[in-house]
N, C-alpha and C positions, 0 to 999 in steps of 0.2 A: 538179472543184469543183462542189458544187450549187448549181442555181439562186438558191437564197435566202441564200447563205454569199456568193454573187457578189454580189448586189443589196447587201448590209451593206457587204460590201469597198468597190465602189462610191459608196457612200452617205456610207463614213466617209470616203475619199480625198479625193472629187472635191466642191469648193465650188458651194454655189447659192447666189449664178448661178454657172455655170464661170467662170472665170477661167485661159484658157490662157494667160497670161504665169506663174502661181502655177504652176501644172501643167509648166511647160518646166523649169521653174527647180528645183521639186524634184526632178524626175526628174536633171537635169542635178548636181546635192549630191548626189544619190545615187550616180551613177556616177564621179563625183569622187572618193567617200570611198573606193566598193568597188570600180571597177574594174581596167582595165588589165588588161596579161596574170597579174600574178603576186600581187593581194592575195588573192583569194579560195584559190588553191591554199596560202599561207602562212595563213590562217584556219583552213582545212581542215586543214592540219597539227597546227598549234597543237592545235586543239578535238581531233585524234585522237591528243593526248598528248606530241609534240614538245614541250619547253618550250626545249631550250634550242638555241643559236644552229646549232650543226653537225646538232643533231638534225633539227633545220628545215632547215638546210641542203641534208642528204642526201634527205631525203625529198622534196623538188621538184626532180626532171629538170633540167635545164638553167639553173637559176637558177644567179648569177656571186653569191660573198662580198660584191662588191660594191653589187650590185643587194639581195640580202638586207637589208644594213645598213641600204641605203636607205628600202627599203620597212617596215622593221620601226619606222625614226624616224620616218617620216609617217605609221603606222597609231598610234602612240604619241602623237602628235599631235591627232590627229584620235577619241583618246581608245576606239580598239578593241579595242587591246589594252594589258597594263601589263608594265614591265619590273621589275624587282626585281631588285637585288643583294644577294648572300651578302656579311652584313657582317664574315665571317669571312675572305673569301674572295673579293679583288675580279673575280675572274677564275669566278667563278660569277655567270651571269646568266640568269634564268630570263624566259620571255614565258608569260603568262597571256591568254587572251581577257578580257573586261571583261563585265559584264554589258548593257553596250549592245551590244556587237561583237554577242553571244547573242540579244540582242530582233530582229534579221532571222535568224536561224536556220531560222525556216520559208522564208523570200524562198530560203535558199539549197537548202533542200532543196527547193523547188518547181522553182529551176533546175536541179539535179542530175536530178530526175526527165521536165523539158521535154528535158533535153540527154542523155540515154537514149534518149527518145522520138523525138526528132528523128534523131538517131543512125541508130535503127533503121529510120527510116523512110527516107529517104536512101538506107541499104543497099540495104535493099528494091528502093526505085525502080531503083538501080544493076542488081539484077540481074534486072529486067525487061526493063532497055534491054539486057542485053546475051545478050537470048534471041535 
């Protein structure tokens, strides 16, 4: 990121004066909404066209039906994604991302891109120490 793309980021985030209790607090909703192990890898699915529940399913490793369910009612909740039923067809339910889920879309591809990066670097390290 450029210097002056940082200083705006910056500029819009952080309140003058600071106020680190405002700054703990939103970082802390933020990782409320999106983290944990398994909501972003279900976002990820979602946006790369799973809509529906076994489709999401299968596409994340290790996730239990049950953790699914769960996760897919708190992101529905907390308004990231929507669910819609076929009202033809109650056993059709499709998940869409929401247009708010979409407004951190770059947050996640800056972490896709820091968690390559870091990745690789790591590596690296590893097979320096093991000259």
């Amino acid at each position: 990121m450029d210097n002056s793309k940082r200083l705006k980021l910056v500029a819009d985030a952080l309140s003058n004066p600071r106020s680190q209790k405002t700054e703990v607090q939103a970082l802390q909703d933020t990782i409320y909404v999106i983290g944990g192990k398994w909501r972003l890898p279900i976002i990820n699915a979602i946006c790369n066209g799973n809509h529906r529940f076994r489709e999401i399913e299968r596409s994340i490793p290790g996730i239990t039906t049950r953790m699914l369910s769960r996760e897919l009612k708190e992101m529905e909740v907390n308004q990231l994604i929507k669910r819609t039923e076929d009202p033809n067809s109650p056993t059709q339910v499709q998940y869409t991302a929401t247009d708010y889920c979409r407004s951190f879309g770059d947050i996640i591809l800056e972490m896709i891109t820091w968690g390559k990066q870091h990745r690789a670097r790591i590596m690296k390290q590893r097979l320096l120490e093991a000259k």
